[in-house]
C-alpha positions in Angstrom: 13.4 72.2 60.4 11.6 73.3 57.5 11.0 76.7 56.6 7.1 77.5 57.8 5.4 80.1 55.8 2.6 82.1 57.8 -0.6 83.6 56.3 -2.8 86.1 59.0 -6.2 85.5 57.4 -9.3 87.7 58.5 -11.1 84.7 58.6 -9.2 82.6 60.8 -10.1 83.1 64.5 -7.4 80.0 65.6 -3.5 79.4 64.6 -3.4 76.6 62.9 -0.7 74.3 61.6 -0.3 71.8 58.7 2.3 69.7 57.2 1.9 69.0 54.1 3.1 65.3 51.9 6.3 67.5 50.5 7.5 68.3 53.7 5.9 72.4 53.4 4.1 73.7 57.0 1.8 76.6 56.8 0.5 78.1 59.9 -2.4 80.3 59.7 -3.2 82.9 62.1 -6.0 85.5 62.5 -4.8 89.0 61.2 -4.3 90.8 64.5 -2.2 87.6 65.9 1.4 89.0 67.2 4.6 87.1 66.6 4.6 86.9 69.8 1.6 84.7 70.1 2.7 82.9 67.2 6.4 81.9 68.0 5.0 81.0 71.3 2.1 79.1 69.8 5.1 77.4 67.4 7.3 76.7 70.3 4.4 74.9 72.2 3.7 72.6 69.4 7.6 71.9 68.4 7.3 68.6 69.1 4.2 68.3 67.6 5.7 69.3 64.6 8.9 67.2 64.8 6.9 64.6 64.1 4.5 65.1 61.2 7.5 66.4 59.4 9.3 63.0 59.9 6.2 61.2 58.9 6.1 63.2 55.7 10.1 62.5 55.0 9.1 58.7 55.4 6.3 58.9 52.7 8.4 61.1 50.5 11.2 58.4 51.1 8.9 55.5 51.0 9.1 54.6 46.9 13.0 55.1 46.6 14.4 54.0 50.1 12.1 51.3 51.1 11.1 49.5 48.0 14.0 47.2 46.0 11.5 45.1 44.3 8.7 46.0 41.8 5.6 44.1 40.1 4.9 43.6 36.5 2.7 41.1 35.3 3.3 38.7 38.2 7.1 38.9 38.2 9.0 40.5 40.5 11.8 42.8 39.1 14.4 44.8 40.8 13.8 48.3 41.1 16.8 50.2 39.7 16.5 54.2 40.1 19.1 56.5 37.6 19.2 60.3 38.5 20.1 62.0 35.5 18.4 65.7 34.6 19.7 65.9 31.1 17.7 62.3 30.0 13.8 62.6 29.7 11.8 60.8 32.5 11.1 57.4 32.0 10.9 54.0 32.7 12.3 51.1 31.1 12.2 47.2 31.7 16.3 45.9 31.0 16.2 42.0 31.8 15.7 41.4 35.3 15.1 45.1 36.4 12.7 48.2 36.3 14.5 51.3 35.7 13.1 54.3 36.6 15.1 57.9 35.2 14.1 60.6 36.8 15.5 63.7 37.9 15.8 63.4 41.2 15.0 60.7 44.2 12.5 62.1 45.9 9.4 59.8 46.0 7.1 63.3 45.0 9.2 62.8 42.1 9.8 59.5 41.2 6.5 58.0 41.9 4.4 59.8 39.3 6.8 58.8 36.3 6.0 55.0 37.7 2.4 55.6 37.6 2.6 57.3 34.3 4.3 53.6 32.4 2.1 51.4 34.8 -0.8 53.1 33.4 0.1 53.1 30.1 0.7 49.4 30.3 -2.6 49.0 32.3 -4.4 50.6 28.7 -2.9 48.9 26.7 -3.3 45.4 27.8 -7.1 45.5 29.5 -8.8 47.8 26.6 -7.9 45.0 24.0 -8.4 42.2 27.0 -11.8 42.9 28.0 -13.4 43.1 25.0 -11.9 39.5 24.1 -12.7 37.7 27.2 -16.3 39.5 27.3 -16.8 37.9 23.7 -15.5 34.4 24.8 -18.6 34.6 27.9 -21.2 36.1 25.4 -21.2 39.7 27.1 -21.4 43.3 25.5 -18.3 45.4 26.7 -19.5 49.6 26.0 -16.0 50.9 27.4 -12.8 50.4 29.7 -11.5 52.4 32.1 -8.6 52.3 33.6 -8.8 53.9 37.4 -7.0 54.6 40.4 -9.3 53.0 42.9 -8.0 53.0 46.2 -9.6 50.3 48.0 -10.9 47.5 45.0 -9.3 46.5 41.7 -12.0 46.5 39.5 -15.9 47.7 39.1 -18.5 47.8 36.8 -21.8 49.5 36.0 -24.9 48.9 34.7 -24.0 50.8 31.4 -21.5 48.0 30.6 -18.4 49.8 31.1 -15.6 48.0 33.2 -13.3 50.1 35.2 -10.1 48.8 35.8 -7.6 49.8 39.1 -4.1 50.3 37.2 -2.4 48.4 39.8 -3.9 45.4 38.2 -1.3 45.5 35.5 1.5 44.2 38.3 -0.4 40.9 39.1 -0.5 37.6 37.1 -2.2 37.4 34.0 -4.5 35.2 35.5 -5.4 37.1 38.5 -6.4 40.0 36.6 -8.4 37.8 34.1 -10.4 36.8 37.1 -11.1 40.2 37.9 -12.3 40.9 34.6 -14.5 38.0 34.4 -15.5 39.0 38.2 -16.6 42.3 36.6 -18.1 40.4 33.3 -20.2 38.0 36.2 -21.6 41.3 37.4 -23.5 42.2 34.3 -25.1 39.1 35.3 -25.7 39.6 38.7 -25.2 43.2 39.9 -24.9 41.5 43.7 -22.2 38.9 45.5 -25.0 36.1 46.1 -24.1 32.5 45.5 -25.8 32.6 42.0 -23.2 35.3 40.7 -20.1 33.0 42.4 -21.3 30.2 40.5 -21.2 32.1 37.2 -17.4 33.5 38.4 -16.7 29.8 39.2 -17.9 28.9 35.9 -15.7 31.7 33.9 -12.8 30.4 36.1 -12.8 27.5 38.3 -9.9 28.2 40.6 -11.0 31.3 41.3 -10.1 31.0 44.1 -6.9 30.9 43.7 -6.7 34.3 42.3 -8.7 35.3 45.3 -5.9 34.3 47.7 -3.0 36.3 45.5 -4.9 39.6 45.7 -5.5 39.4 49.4 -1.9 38.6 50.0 -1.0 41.3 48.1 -3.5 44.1 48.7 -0.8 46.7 49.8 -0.2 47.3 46.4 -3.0 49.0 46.6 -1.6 51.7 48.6 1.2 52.5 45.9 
């Protein structure tokens, strides 16, 4: 059981208990509670408790014990983890894998040094993408951004800046240059009605196609 740290606040008039992602529980408790009240309050919500801090172990877990395989550009590579605290945190692609040093397993620490290279890749593909593809369909690009949208790949604005979900980077070069020109067909038509998909389907006529891949793969969003 993890250690739970207790803070009597003269604002709470409840105890309280949360678990946090890392595995830490904090109870707060109103600043005349007695330990009594607490340890009995604690013992009445041990299972409870049990359970939120397995949940947490699985998501801290879920990156380095679940996952074998990882996306890059539409391939599949294994997913090779070193643990080595005198090397600097990185990630390298070495033929067939993805290799990910870090200093130690947990997925609090492995999964930011991930991010970190995917988004670095991300930037440096779609800033010089976008602008080329928006010259080849005649449209004025202002920015890029690359994001970390939870629930779409892509977006634009009226201001002409397209906004990019990093995750994009581990699809097919040609799904992602449907997204783009997805984005490119709304500076066209700021709507989904059947005259902006027959600009999309203009831009890319298997559209479709792409369509199908990011559906089948949407829990990459959740990486």
């Amino acid at each position: 059981m993890s250690e739970i740290t207790i803070k009597r606040l003269a604002s709470s008039r409840s105890l309280r208990l949360r678990v946090f992602d890392d595995g830490r529980v904090l109870l707060t408790a109103p600043a005349c509670a007695s330990q009594k009240l607490i340890d009995s309050f604690l013992a009445e919500h041990q299972d409870w408790l049990a359970e939120k801090l397995s949940q947490s172990n699985k998501k801290q877990t879920a990156l380095t014990a679940e996952r074998d395989r990882l996306f890059f550009r539409g391939t599949e590579y294994d997913f090779r983890l070193s643990i080595s605290t005198s090397k600097r945190p990185g990630v390298a692609r070495v033929a067939t894998q993805i290799v990910v040093t870090a200093p130690s397993e947990a997925h609090d620490v492995v999964r930011p040094i991930l991010e970190k290279w995917y988004r670095s890749q991300a930037d440096l593909r779609f800033t010089e993408r976008v602008p080329l593809l928006a010259d080849l369909v005649g449209r004025d690009v202002k920015r890029v951004t690359i994001r970390d949208q939870r629930t779409r790949w892509g977006s634009c604005s009226s201001r002409n800046t397209i906004s990019l979900n990093w995750r994009l980077i581990m699809a097919p070069d040609s799904v992602s240059d449907y997204v783009i020109y997805h984005e490119l067909a709304h500076l066209t038509h700021m709507n989904h009605s059947n005259r902006f998909w027959r600009l999309v389907e203009q831009y890319v006529p298997d559209y479709k196609n792409a369509e199908a891949w990011l559906k089948a793969h949407h829990s990459l969003l959740r990486f």
